[in-house]
N, C-alpha and C positions, 0 to 999 in steps of 0.2 A: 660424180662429185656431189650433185642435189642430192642421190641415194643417201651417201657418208652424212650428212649434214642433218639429212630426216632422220637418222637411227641417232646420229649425237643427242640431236633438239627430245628425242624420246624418250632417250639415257636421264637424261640429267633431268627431264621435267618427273621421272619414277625416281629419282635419289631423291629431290625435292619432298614427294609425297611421305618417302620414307622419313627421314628428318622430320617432317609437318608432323607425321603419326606417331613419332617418338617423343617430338614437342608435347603435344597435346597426352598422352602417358607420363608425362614427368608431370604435369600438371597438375594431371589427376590424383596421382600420386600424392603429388605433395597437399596439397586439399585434404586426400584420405589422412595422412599422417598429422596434418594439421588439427583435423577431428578426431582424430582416434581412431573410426570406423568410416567404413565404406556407408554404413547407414543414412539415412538422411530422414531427422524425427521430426513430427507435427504436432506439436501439443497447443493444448484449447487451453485459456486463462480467461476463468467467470468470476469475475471481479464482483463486487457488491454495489456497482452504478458506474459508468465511463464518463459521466458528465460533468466531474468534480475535477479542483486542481491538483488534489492529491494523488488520484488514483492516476489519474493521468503523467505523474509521475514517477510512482509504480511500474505504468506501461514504458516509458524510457526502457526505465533501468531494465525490462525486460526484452524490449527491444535489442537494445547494446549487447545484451546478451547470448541471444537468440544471431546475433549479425556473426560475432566472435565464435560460437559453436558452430554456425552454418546448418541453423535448425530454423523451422518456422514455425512461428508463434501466430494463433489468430486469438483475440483479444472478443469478451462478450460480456454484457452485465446490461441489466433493467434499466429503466430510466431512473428507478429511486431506490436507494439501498433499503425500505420497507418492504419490495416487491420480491421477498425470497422464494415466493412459490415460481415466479420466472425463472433464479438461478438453477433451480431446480429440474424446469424442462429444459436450461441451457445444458446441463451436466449429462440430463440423460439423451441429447441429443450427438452428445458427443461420444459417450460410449455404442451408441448406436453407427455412426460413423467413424468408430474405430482409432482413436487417437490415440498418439503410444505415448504420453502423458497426460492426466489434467493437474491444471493450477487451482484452486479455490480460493479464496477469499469469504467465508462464510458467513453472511448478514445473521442469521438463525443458526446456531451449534446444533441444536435437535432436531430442527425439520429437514437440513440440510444430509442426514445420516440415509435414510432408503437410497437415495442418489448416489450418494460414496461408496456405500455396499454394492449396489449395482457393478460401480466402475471397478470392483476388486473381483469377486466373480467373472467379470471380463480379462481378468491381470491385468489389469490397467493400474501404471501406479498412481496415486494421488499424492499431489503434495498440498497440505495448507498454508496459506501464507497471509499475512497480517493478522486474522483472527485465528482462533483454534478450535476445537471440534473434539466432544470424546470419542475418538475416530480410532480406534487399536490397529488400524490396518494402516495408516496414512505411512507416508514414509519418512515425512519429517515437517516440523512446524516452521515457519519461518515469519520472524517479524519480533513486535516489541515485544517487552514482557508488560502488558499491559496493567496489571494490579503495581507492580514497583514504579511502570511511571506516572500511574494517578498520585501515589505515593510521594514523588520527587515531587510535585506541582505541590501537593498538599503543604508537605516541606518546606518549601520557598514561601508560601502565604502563611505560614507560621513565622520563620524568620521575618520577614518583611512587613508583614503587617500586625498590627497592635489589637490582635484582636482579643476581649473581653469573655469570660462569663458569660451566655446568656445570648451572644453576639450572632447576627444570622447573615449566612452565607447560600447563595445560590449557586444550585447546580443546574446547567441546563444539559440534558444526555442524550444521548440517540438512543434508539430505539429498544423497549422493554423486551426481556429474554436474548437481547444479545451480546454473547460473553464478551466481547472486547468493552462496549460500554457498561458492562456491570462492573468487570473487572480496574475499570481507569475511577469508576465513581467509588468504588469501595477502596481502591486505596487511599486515596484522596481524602476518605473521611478518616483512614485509620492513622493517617498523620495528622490533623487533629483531635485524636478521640481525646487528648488528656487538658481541651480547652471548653470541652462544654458545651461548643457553638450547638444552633441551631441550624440545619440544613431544610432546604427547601429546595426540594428535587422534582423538577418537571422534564418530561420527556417532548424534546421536537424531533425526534426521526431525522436527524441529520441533516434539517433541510434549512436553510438560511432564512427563507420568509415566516417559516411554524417559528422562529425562536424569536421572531421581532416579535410575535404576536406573545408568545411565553412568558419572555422578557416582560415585557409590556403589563403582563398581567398580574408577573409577581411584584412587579415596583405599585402599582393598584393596591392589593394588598399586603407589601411590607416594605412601605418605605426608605423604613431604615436597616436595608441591606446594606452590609459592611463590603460583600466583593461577589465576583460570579465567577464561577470556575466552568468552563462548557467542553466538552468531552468531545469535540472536531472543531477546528478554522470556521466552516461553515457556520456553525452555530455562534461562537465566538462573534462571528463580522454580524452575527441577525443582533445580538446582545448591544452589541455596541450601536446599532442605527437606532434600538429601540432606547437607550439611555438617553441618545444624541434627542431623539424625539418627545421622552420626557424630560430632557433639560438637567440628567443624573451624570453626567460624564467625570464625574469625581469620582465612583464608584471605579475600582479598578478592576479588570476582567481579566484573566488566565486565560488563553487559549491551548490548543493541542493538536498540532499534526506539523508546522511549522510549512506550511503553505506561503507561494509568494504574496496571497492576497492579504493570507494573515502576518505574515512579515512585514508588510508593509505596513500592515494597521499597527503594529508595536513601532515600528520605524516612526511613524505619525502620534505615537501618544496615544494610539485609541486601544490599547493594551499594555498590562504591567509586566508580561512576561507570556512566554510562549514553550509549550513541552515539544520541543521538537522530534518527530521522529525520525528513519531515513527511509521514505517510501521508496527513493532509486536501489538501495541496496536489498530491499524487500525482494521486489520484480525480480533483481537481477541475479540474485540467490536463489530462487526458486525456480527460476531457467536450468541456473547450472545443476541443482541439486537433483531436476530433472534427468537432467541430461546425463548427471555421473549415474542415475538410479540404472539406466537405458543401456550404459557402459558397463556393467558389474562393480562399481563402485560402491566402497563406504558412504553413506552422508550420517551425519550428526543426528539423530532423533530430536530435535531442539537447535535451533539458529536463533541468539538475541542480536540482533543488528542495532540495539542500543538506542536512547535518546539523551538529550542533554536541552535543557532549562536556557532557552535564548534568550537574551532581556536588553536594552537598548543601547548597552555596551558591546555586545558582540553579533548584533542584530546583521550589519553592514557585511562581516562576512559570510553570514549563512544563507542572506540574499546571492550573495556569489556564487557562492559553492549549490544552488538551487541553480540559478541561472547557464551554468559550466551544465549541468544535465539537462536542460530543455536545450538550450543549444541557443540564448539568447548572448 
């Protein structure tokens, strides 16, 4: 009887294992099907700094995305988006380590080009995302159209403000020779060109305390500044402490990337308006576009993910709709 009982307890603990084995097969399966492929890809994303609110936004949206394909993203960028000879050794550190994508975000359009090359002689595909690159190899651009949305900000300080003949307006930009900030500060003038202003354009490198000091220096020499328009949030909040510290806070300021820091300064009065961009849908389209490139898929040569002109009417839900993707 103990015999029968030892061959049952043996039977059935081998059906069990078979079941377990077939469990764990459907699973897989369905995983595979869920991805598309049995593949499982690693792509490098070298951002133009990790330390901002924006980019770190960016990283969400590509996180979320990376989670849903069942891919892994590692994330790398300088301390300052000045530092493009770092993104530089980030990218060719990556094609040396073999990644079956990279992301870019390119502080430098030209300097950033030996690197990219590099990574296509590897077949590696590149995708750019938030700035662009005369990159003929890249596989697709993704982010704003930045000359149309300096343009829309231009726009809105036309309409809204009375400005004169003669009349001077600051810019304060990030950094010289980078298309995204060439491109946001010229359209911006090209919707004003038919009022005459005078522009006074200084460069802070993107960095919050370079624009207090900027700031600072052109109210020194031109008092009678009519508005500031600044070409990122960061620069925007340095403008605004430095008004606050000469005592100019009538002076209205534009900001640009639609940051919670810089939303919240428009939420507060310390801004007349804000060009928002969508840095979660940047990130998170430039995963996927990855990922279809990986698959044999189409992508678009060109992704606008669009912005829109936040101002203290619709301020309250784009703080939401920012806070829905950080996860506050």
């Amino acid at each position: 009887m103990k015999y029968y009982k030892h061959i049952l307890l043996i039977s059935t603990m081998f059906i069990l294992s078979i079941l377990s084995a077939c469990s764990s097969s459907s699973s897989r399966d369905s995983a595979t099907k869920a991805n598309g492929s049995e593949d499982s890809y690693k792509f490098g994303v070298v951002l133009m700094t990790l330390n901002s609110e924006y980019w770190k936004i960016v990283m969400a949206g590509a996180k979320d995305a990376a989670k849903e394909l069942g891919v892994e993203v590692q994330f790398f960028g300088p301390p300052e988006e000045s530092q493009y000879e770092q993104q530089n050794k980030m990218i060719e550190d990556l094609v040396v380590s073999g990644a079956d994508a990279i992301i870019v975000a390119p502080s430098q359009a030209e300097a950033i080009l030996p690197a990219l090359n590099n990574a296509d002689q590897k077949d590696i595909p590149v995708i750019l995302a938030d700035a662009d690159a005369k990159f003929e190899k890249k596989v697709s651009f993704i982010g704003t159209e930045n000359y149309k949305a300096g343009k829309l900000g231009g726009e809105f300080v036309s309409k809204q403000l009375q400005l004169k003949d003669g009349d001077k307006v600051a810019i304060i930009r990030g950094q010289l020779g980078s298309k995204t900030h060439d491109d946001r500060t010229n359209g911006f003038k090209e919707a004003l060109k038919g009022k005459n202003i005078e522009f006074i354009i200084q460069d802070a490198t993107s960095d919050r305390l370079k624009a207090v000091s900027v700031m600072e220096n052109i109210l020194t020499a031109n008092p009678d500044v009519k508005a500031v328009f600044a070409t990122s949030d960061e620069m925007a909040l340095g403008a605004s402490k430095a008004l606050e510290n000469k005592g100019n806070t009538n002076i209205p300021i534009i900001g640009f990337d639609g940051t919670p820091n810089g939303l919240d300064a428009l939420k507060n009065g310390k801004m007349l308006a804000n060009v928002a961009q969508q840095p979660y849908q940047i990130g998170y389209q430039a995963v996927e576009a990855a990922y279809k490139t990986k698959q044999g898929e189409k992508v678009e040569k060109r992704i606008d993910t669009g912005v829109n002109v936040v101002t203290k009417e619709n301020v309250e839900e784009e703080i939401e709709k920012i806070n829905g993707y950080l996860g506050k």
